[in-house]
N, C-alpha and C positions, 0 to 999 in steps of 0.2 A: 408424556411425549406428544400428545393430542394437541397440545398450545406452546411447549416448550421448544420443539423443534425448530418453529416459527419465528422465537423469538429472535435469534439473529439476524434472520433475514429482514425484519422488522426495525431491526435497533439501524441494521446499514442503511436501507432505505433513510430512514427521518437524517440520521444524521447526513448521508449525502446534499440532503435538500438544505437541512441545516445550519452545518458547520461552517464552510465556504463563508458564507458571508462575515459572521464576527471574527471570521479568524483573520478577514482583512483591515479588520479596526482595533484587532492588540497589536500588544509589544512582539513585531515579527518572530525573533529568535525564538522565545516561548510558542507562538503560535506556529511557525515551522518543525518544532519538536512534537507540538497536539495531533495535529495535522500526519504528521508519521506513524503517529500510536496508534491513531485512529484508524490509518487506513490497512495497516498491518494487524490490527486486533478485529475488526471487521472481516477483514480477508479469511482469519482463520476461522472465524464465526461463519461465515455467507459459504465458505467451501466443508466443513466439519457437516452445518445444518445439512448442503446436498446430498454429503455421502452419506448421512444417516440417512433421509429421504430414499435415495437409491440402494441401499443396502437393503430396506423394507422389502423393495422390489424383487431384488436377485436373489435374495434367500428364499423365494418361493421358488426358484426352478430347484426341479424334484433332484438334478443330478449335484445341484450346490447344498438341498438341505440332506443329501446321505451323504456327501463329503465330511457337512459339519454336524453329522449326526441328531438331527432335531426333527421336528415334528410339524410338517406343512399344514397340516389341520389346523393345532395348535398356536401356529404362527400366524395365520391368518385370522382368526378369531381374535386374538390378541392386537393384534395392527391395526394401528385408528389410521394408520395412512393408506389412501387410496391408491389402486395402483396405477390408475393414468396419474397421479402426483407424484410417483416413484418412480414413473418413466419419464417425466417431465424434468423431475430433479436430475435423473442420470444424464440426461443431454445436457440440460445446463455445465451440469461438471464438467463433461469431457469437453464440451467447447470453449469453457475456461482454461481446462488445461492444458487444451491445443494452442490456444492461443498467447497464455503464458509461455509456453516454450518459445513460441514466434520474436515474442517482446522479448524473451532472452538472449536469441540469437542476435535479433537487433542491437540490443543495451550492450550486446558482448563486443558485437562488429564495431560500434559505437568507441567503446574504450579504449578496443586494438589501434583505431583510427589514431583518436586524442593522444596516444601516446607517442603514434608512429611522425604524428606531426610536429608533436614535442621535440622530438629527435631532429625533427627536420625543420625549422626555425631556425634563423641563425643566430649563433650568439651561442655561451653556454650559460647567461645569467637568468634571473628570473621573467625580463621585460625583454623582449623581439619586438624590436620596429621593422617593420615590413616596407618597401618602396612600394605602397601603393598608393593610386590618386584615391581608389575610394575610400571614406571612412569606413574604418571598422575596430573593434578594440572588443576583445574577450578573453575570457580565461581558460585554457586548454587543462583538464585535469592530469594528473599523471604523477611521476613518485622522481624530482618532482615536478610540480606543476610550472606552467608557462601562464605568462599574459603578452597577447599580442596585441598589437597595436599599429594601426596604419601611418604613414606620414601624413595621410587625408585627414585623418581624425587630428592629428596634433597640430595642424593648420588651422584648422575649427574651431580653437579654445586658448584660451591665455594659461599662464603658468598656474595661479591656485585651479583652473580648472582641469589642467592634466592631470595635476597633482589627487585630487578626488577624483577624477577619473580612474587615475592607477589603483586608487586606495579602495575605492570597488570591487574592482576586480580580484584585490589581494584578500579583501574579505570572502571573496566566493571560493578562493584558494583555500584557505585557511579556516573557513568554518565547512570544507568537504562537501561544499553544495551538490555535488552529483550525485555523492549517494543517498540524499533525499530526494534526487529528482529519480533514480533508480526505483526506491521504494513504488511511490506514484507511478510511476509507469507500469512497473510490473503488479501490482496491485490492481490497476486500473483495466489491464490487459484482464485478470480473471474474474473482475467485474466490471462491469463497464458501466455500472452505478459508481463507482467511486470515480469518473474520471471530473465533475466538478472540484472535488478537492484536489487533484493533479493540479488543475488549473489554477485555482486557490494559491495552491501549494509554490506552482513557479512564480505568482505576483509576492507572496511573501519570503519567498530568496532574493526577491530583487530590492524588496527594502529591507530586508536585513542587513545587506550590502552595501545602500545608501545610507543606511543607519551607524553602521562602521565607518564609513569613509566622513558623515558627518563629526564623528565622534574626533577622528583623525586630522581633521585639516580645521576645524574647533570653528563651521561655519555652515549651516546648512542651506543656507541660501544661494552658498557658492554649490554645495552638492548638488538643487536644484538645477541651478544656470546650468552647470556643467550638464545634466543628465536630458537637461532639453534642448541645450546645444548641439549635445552627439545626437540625439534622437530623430531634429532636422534636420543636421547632415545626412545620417544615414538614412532618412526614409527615401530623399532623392535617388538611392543608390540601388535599394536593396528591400523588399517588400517582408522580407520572415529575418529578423537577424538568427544571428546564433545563439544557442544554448548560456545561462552566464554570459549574456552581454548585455555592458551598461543602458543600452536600448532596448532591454528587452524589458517584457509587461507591458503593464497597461501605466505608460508615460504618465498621461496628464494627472492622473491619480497621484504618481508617486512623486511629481512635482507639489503636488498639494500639501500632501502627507510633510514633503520636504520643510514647505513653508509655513507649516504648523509647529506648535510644540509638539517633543517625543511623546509618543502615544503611550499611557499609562498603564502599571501591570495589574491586569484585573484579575483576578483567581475564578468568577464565580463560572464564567464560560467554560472556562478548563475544568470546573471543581463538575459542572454538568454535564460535561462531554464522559469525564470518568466515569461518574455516575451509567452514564448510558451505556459504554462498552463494559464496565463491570456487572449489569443486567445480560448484556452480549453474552459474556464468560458464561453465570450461572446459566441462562438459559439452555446452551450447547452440551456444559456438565452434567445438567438435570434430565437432557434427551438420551444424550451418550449412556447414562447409567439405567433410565428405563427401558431403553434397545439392551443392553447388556443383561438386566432382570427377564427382557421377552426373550432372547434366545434362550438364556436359563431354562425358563420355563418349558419352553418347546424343546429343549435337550433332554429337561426331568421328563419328560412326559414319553417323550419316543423312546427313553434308555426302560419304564416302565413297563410299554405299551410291548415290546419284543422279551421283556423278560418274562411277561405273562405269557407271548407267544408259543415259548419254548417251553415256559412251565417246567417239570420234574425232568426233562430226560436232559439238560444242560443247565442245572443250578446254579453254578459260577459264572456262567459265559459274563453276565451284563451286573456279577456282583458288585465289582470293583466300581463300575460307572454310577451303582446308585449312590454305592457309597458317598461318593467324589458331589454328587447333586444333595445326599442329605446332608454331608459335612459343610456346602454351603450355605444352606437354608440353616443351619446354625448359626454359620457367622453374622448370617443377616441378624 
């Protein structure tokens, strides 16, 4: 547990610093799905490492180790972790999981919104043109989804370019970009190491999206025009767009991206990222089971250390518990 604790927190750091970047030079869809694993296999790693870290801690108050019947001598002896590092880790936690809750209530407020706006759009088809001057065009998620779209915006663009405009947005529909943008959020929320790949994360929906709509209107140069068309438009208008809109990322990039060939599927990024959150796994597994062998032990020891206490005048009190501590040390 002395190195292995660590190694989560370890593995999310490099990769925070890491990932983000190649994951904006593959093939989007695959690296929108890395970019998920990661930050959800992480999350469990960087939160699992704290609470074992904190657990160190709170199982030396004397009123938690008679609760869970162990041996604070023996616990401590046993414990390579420090306890200013077991009080450090406990904060950590709880202000990740305060703050997780926050991002939920937000993501939740979030959804009620997109829906409630669905409903209120007019039209009951997929596409709501809106009478507005200004541009704007995005994809409202919901069951089902909406894509809105200004009169501004369709002023802006000639017909192949509305047309990959809409096809944009129908891919944000249709490949459930929000709840990849959920994951990152709230992930991001209980570490705030991972919020590079958030960011990562929303530039690689937006050309997965370009990536569909090129696929669809069998022209990516038209996908480009188009995306820096509306982009123009809308920066006159509007400084943050929305969530899933064709304007949204980092444009000039994805105008490049555009006017390149499709970016190729490389494995070995992905084959290395695995690699790293699969070190993530054992690591956490191999602390979890030594925390799990130290309270053993300080269990065996206190369940001894009172049966010797009482010696001859209550023979059975603590018979049953040794038993229960040597029938493990068998199975070991």
């Amino acid at each position: 547990m002395l190195i292995s604790v660590y190694v989560p927190l370890v593995v999310t750091a490099v990769l925070s610093v890491l990932a983000p970047r190649p994951a904006r030079r593959l093939a989007p869809r695959p690296a929108a799905w890395a970019l998920a694993c990661t930050a959800l296999v992480t999350t469990v790693g960087w939160t699992g490492s704290l609470a074992l870290l904190a657990f160190t801690g709170i199982a030396q108050i004397p009123e938690v180790a008679a609760e869970g019947r162990w041996s604070v001598a023996v616990l401590r002896a046993e414990n390579p972790v420090h306890l200013t590092v077991a009080v450090v880790g406990a904060l950590v936690l709880l202000a990740g999981v305060a703050s997780l809750a926050l991002a939920a209530v937000r993501q939740l407020r979030h959804l009620l919104w997109a829906r409630r706006e669905c409903a209120r759009v007019p039209g009951d088809g997929e596409l709501a043109v809106i009478d507005a001057a200004a541009p704007q065009a995005f994809a409202l998620p919901g069951a089902p989804g909406r894509i809105v779209v200004s009169r501004g915006m369709l002023r802006c663009l000639d017909d192949e370019e509305r047309e990959a405009l809409l096809a944009h947005e129908r891919a944000h529909l249709r490949g459930r970009h929000h709840l990849f943008q959920t994951v990152w959020r709230l992930t991001a929320a209980v570490n705030p190491l991972l919020r590079p790949l958030a960011d990562a994360g929303g530039f690689v929906l937006e050309r997965w999206a370009d990536e569909e709509a090129a696929a669809h209107v069998g022209s990516r140069r038209v996908v480009a025009r188009a995306v820096g068309r509306a982009a123009l438009a809308a920066s006159a208008h509007t400084s943050s767009p929305p969530a899933l809109a064709v304007t949204g990322g980092a444009v000039p990039q994805r105008v490049r991206a555009l006017l390149a060939p499709p970016p190729p599927r490389r494995t070995l990024p992905i084959a290395g990222g695995a690699l790293l959150l699969t070190v993530c796994c054992a690591g956490l597994a191999n602390a979890a089971s030594d925390s799990d062998k130290m309270v053993d032990d300080a269990q065996r020891a206190q369940c001894v250390a009172m049966a010797a206490q009482l010696g001859a005048a209550h023979p059975g009190d603590f018979d049953g518990c040794c038993r229960h501590h040597r029938a493990g040390e068998r199975r070991r």
